[in-house]
C-alpha positions as CSV (number, residue, x, y, z in Angstrom):
1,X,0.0,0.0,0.0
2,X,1.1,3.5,-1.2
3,X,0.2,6.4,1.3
4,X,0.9,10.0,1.8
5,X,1.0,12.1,4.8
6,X,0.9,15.6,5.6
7,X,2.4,17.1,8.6
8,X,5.1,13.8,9.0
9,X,7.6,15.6,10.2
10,X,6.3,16.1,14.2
11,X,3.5,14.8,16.4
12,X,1.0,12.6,15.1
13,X,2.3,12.8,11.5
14,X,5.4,11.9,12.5
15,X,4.5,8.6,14.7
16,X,1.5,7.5,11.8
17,X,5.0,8.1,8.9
18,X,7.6,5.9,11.6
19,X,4.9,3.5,12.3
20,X,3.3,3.4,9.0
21,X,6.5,2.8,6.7
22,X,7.4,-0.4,8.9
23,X,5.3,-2.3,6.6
24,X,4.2,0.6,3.4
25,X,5.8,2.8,1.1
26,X,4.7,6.5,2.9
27,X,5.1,9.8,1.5
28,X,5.8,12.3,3.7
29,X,4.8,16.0,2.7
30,X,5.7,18.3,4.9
31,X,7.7,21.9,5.2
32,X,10.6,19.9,6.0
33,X,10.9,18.7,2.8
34,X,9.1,21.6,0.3
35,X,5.1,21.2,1.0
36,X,3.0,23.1,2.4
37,X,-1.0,22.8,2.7
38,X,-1.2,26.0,1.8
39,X,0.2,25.3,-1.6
40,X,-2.6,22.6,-2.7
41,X,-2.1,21.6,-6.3
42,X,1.6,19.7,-5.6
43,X,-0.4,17.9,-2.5
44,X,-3.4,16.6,-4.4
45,X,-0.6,15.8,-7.3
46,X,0.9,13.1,-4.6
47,X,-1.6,12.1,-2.8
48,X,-3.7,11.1,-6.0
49,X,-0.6,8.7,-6.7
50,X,-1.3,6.6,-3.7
51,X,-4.1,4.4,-2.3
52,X,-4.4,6.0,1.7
53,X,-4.0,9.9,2.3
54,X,-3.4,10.9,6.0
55,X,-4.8,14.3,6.3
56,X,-2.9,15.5,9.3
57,X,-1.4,19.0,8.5
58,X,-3.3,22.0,10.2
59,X,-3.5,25.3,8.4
60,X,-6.7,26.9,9.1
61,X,-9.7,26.0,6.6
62,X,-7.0,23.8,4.1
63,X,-7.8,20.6,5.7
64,X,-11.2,20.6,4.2
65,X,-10.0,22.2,0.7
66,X,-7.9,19.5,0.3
67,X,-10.3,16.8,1.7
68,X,-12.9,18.0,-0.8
69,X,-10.8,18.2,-3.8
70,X,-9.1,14.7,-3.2
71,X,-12.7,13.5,-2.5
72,X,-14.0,14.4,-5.4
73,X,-11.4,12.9,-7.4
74,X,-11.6,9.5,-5.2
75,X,-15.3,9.6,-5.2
76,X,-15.9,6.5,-6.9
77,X,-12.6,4.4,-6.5
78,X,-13.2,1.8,-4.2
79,X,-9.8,1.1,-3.6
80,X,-8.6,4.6,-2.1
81,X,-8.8,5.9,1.3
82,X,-8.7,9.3,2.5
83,X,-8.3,9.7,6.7
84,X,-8.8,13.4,8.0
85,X,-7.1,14.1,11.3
86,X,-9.4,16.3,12.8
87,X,-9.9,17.0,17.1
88,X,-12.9,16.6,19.8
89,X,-12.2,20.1,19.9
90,X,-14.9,20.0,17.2
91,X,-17.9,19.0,19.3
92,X,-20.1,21.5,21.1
93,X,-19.5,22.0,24.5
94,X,-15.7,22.2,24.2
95,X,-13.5,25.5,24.5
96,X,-14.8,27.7,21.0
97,X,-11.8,28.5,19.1
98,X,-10.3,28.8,15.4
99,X,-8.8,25.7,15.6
100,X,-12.1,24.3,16.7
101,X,-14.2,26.1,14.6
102,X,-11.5,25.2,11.3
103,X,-11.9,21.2,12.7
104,X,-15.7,21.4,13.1
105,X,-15.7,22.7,9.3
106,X,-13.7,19.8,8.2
107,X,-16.2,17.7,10.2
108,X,-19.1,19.0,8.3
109,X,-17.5,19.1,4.8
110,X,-16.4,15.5,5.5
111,X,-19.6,14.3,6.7
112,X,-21.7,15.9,4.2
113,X,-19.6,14.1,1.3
114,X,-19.8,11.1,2.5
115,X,-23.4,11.3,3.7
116,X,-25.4,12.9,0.8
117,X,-23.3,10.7,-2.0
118,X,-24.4,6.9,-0.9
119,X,-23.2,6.3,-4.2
120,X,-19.3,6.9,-3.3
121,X,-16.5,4.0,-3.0
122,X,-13.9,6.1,-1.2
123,X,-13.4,5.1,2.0
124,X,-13.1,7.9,4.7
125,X,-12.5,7.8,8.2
126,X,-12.2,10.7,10.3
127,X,-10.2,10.5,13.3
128,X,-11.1,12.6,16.3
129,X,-8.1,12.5,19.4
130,X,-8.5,14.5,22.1
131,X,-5.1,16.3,23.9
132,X,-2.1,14.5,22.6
133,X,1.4,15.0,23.6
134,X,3.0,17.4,21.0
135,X,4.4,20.4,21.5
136,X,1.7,21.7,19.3
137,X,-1.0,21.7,22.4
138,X,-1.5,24.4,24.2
139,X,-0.2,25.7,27.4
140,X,-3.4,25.6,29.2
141,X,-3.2,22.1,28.4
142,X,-0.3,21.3,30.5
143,X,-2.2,19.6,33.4
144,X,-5.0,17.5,31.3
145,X,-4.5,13.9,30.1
146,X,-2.7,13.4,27.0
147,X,-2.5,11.1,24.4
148,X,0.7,9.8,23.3
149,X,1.5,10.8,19.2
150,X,2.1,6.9,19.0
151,X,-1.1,6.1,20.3
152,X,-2.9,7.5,18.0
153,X,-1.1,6.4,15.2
154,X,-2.1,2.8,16.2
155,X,-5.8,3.3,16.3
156,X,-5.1,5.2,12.3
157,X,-3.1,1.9,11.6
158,X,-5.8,-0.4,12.6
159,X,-8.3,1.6,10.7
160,X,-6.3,1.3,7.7
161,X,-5.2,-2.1,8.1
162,X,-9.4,-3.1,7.7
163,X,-10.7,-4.7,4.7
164,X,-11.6,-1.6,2.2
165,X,-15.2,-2.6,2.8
166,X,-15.2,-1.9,6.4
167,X,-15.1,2.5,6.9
168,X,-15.2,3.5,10.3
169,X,-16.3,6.8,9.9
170,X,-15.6,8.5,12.9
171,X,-13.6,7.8,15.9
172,X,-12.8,9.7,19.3
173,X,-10.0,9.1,21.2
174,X,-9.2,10.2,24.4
175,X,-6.9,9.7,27.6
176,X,-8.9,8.7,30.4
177,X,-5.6,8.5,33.0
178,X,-2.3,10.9,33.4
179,X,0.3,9.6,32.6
């Protein structure tokens, strides 16, 4: 299996790209090495050569630009599978901010793809952690339960690693102990 990444260069990306290429040819596409998700056309260029994209990278609203556009170009491939990396903060209830209100967007432009086109063969599972250890979360943060980057890459792994016919959809994760 042939999959790229976004954001492999720290955190989450970075375990899913170390965990990942044990066992699959990953592309990594990060600023380390030229890419940026701001800069969408050389993304959807790579990502469109491979059978799993990890969409991990955070840049305000270009998750979902580059969700949608790879979505609509997967729509009907049932061998391609596109995983959004997206946050709890996107539930009500939790803390409003950008980032939340950018991940909720995600949420809906995933969901609404994948809900109101029961026609589609694109598998997509959205993957919701909560804290994780990174030195991307915030300060206020210091004191909650977090989730290690490793962690999560598992539960992306064994959502991958499911036969193409099985898309789990969406799944929260969450630390219920400090560590």
């Amino acid at each position: 299996m042939k999959i790229a990444i976004t954001g492999h260069s720290k955190g989450i990306g970075k375990a899913c790209y170390d965990l990942l290429s044990e066992e699959h040819e990953v592309i990594g596409l990060s600023r380390s090495n030229g890419y940026t998700i701001d800069e969408v056309e050389p993304i959807i260029l790579v990502a469109n050569s491979c059978d799993v994209f990890i969409n991990n990278a955070y840049s305000g609203t270009q998750q979902s630009i580059i969700f949608d556009r790879l979505f609509q170009m997967w729509r009907n491939d049932d061998m391609k599978t596109i995983v959004n990396i997206n946050s709890r903060s996107k539930y009500d209830g939790v803390r409003t901010s950008l980032y939340g209100a950018d991940k909720k967007h995600l949420d809906h432009i995933a969901q609404s793809n994948v809900f109101s086109d029961m026609n589609k063969r694109v598998r997509v599972i959205n993957i919701n952690p909560g804290y994780v250890d990174t030195d991307m979360v915030p300060p206020r943060a210091k004191d909650y339960n977090k989730l290690s980057p490793i962690t999560v890459a598992e539960a992306i792994k064994w959502c991958i690693d499911k036969p193409q016919e099985i898309e789990i959809n969406e799944l929260s994760l969450w630390s219920t102990w400090l560590q």
